[in-house]
N, C-alpha and C positions, 0 to 999 in steps of 0.2 A: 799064663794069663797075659804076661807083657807083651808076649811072638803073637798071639790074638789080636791084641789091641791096636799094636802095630800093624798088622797086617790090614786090619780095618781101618785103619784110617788111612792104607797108603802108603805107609812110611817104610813098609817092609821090603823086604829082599827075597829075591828069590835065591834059587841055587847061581850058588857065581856074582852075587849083590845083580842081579837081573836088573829090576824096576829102575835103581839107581842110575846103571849104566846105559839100560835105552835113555833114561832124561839127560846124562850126559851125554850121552851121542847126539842128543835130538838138539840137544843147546848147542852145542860146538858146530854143526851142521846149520843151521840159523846164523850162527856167527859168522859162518864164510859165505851164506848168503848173501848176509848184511854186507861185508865187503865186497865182497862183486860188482854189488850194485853201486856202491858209494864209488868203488873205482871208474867204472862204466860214466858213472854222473859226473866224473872229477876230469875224468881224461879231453875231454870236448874245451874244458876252461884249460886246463895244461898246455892245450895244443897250441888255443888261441894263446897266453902267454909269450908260449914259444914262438910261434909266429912273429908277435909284437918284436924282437929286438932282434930280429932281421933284416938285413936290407930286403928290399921290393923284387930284384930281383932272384936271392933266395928263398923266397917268398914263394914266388911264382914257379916254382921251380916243382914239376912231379912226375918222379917222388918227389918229394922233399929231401933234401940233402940236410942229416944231421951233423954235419962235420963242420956246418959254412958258420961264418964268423958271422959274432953279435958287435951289436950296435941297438945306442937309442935315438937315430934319427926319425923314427914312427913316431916316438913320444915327442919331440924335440917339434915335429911338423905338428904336430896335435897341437901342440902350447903356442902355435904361431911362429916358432923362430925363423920359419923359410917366408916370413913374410905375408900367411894367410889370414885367416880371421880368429881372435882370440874366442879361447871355450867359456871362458868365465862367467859372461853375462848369461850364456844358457844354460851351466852350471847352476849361479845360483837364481835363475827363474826356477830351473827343476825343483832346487832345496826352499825356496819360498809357499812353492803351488802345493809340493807332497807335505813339508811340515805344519802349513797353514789347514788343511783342507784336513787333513788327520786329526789335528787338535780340534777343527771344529768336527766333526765327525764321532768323537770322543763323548765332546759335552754333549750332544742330542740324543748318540746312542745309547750313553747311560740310563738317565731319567725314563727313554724308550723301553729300553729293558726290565728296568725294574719295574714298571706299569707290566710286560709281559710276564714277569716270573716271580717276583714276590706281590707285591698288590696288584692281582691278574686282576685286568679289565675283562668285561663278557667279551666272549666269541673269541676269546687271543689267539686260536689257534687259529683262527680267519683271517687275523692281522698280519702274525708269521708267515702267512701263506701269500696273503697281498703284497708284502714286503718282497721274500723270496721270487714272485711273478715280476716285478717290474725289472727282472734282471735277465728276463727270458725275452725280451725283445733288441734284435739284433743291435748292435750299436751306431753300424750305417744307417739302420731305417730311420735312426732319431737326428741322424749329420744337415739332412737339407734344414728342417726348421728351427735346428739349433742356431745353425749359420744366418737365417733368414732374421732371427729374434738378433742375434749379435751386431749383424748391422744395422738395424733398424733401431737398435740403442745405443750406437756405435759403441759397440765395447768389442769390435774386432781388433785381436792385435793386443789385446789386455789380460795381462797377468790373474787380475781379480775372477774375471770371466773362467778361466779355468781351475782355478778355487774352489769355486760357487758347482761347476760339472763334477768335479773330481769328489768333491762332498756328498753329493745327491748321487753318485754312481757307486761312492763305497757304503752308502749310509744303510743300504738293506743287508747287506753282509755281516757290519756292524754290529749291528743291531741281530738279527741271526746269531751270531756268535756270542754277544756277551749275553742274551736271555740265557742261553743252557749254562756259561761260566755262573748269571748270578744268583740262576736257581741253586746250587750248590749252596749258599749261604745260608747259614742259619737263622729259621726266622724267629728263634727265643733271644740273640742279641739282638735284631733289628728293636723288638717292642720292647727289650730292657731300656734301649737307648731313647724311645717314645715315651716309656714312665719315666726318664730323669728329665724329661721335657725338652728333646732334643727335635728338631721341625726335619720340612726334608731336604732340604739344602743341605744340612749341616749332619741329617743319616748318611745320603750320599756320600760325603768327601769323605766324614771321617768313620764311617762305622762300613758301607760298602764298597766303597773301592780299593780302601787298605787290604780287606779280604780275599778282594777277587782281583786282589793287581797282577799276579800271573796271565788270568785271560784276557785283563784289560792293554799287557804289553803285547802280548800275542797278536789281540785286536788290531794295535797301533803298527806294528810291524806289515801286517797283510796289508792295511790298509794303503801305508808310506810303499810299498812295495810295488804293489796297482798302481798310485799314481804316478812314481817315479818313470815308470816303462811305459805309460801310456802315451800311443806317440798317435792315434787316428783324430783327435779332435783336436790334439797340439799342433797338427800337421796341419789343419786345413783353419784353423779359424786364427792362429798367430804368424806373424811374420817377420819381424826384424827385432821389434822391442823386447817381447816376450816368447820369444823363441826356445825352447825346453831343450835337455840335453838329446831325448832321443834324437829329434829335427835333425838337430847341428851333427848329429853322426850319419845321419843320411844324407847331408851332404859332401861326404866322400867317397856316396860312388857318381860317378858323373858316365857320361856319355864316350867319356876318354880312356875311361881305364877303369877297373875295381884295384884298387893301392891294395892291397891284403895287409900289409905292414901295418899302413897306419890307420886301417878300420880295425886291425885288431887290438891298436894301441888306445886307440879312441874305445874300443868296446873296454877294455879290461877298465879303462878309467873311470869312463860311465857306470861300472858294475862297482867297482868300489863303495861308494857311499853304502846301496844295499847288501855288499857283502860286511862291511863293518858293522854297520846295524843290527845284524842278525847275529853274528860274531858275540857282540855284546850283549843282545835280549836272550840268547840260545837258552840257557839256563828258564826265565822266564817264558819263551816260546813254550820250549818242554812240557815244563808245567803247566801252562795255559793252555795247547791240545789235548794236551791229557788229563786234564780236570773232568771227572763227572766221568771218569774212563771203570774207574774202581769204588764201589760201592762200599 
């Protein structure tokens, strides 16, 4: 009766433990998928690295010579020491516009969500789908009247103005993402929390977002990640003041030369902050794509 039962459910063996070993074969094969790919994706940022502490014309040089001697003069031209223009001021515009525009991004798409997936408003799937549409139009097509609005209120050239776009361009996403995260929550604690006479300010902070903080980092991560790399509306509507990091890495390529060195010195820097980010939320990312993954 056991060899039955087991075998009904699965759990059985054929001759030679059969069943067992296709799944271990099948997971071990998956597994070196998995790194393929992870290699594949890793080697492009390696290269760049290595490049970085280069001189320019080892650099330049292909092949590429692995033998040639390191240096940090990329980095060293990056931070201004030969004289150029210091990264910091568009540094931290970058870290103003993405952490600003994210946290406001955060408070809207909450409340939005939970109107979409626990107190569903009519037609939500209407809304979901409105929201999802306004991200289907090209981002050029919206650049002339953005620009036309910007000067006319003069707010060319201002950090806030890119806040306010970066907001409104991650906010359908947002909003997309944490409805399915806050569907997941249980709605016999939300009305427990409504009988102790808890309003919805006070559901929100403390009853759904402690619940659903995995999707809501997840959220915040994508979100700081878009804005951070967004260089088409930074590029044409800011210019000296609020000049974002992408900009400032664009201008080293000039008309003179592509430096390889210290574009790639300048890239690995500017990738940092989103590589540390992600570094620290991983754990939560995880969790928060894969929420509502397993029933």
């Amino acid at each position: 009766m056991s060899d039955i039962a087991a075998a009904e459910s699965g759990h059985g063996t054929g001759p030679g433990g059969g069943p067992r070993r296709g799944r271990g074969r099948r997971g071990t094969g998956l597994g070196l998928v998995a790194w393929l790919a992870g290699i594949v994706f890793f080697l492009p940022v390696a290269w760049m690295a290595l490049t970085s502490i280069h001189s320019e014309s080892d650099a330049a040089k292909n092949p590429p010579s692995f033998a040639a001697s390191l240096t940090l003069d990329g980095y060293r031209e990056f931070f201004g020491s030969g004289g150029g223009a210091s990264p910091w001021p568009a540094l931290a515009n970058s870290a103003v516009a993405s952490v600003a525009s994210t946290a406001l991004v955060l408070v809207l798409a909450l409340p939005a969500a939970y109107a979409l997936s626990i107190r569903r408003v009519r037609k939500w799937t209407d809304v979901l789908f409105f929201f999802l549409s306004t991200k289907m139009l090209p981002v050029v097509a919206g650049l002339l009247p953005v620009y036309l609005f910007a000067k006319n209120t003069g707010m060319l050239d201002n950090i806030w103005l890119l806040v306010i776009l970066y907001t409104s361009m991650n906010l359908p996403i947002a909003v997309w993402m944490m409805q399915s995260f806050l569907a997941e929550v249980p709605v016999a604690v939300i009305e427990a929390a409504r009988v102790d006479g808890a309003r919805l300010p006070t559901v929100l902070t403390r009853v759904v977002a402690p619940i659903s903080l995995p999707g809501i980092a997840a959220t915040a991560l994508i979100c700081f990640i878009f804005s951070w790399n967004e260089l088409l509306f930074a590029r044409v509507l800011t210019g000296v003041v609020a000049e974002t990091a992408p900009v400032f890495l664009t201008g080293f390529i000039t008309s003179q030369g592509l430096f390889l060195a210290k574009v790639c010195a300048a890239s690995l820097v500017v990738s940092l902050p989103v590589l540390a980010a992600g570094f620290a939320a991983q754990d939560k990312l995880v969790q928060g794509l894969s929420l509502g993954a397993v029933k």
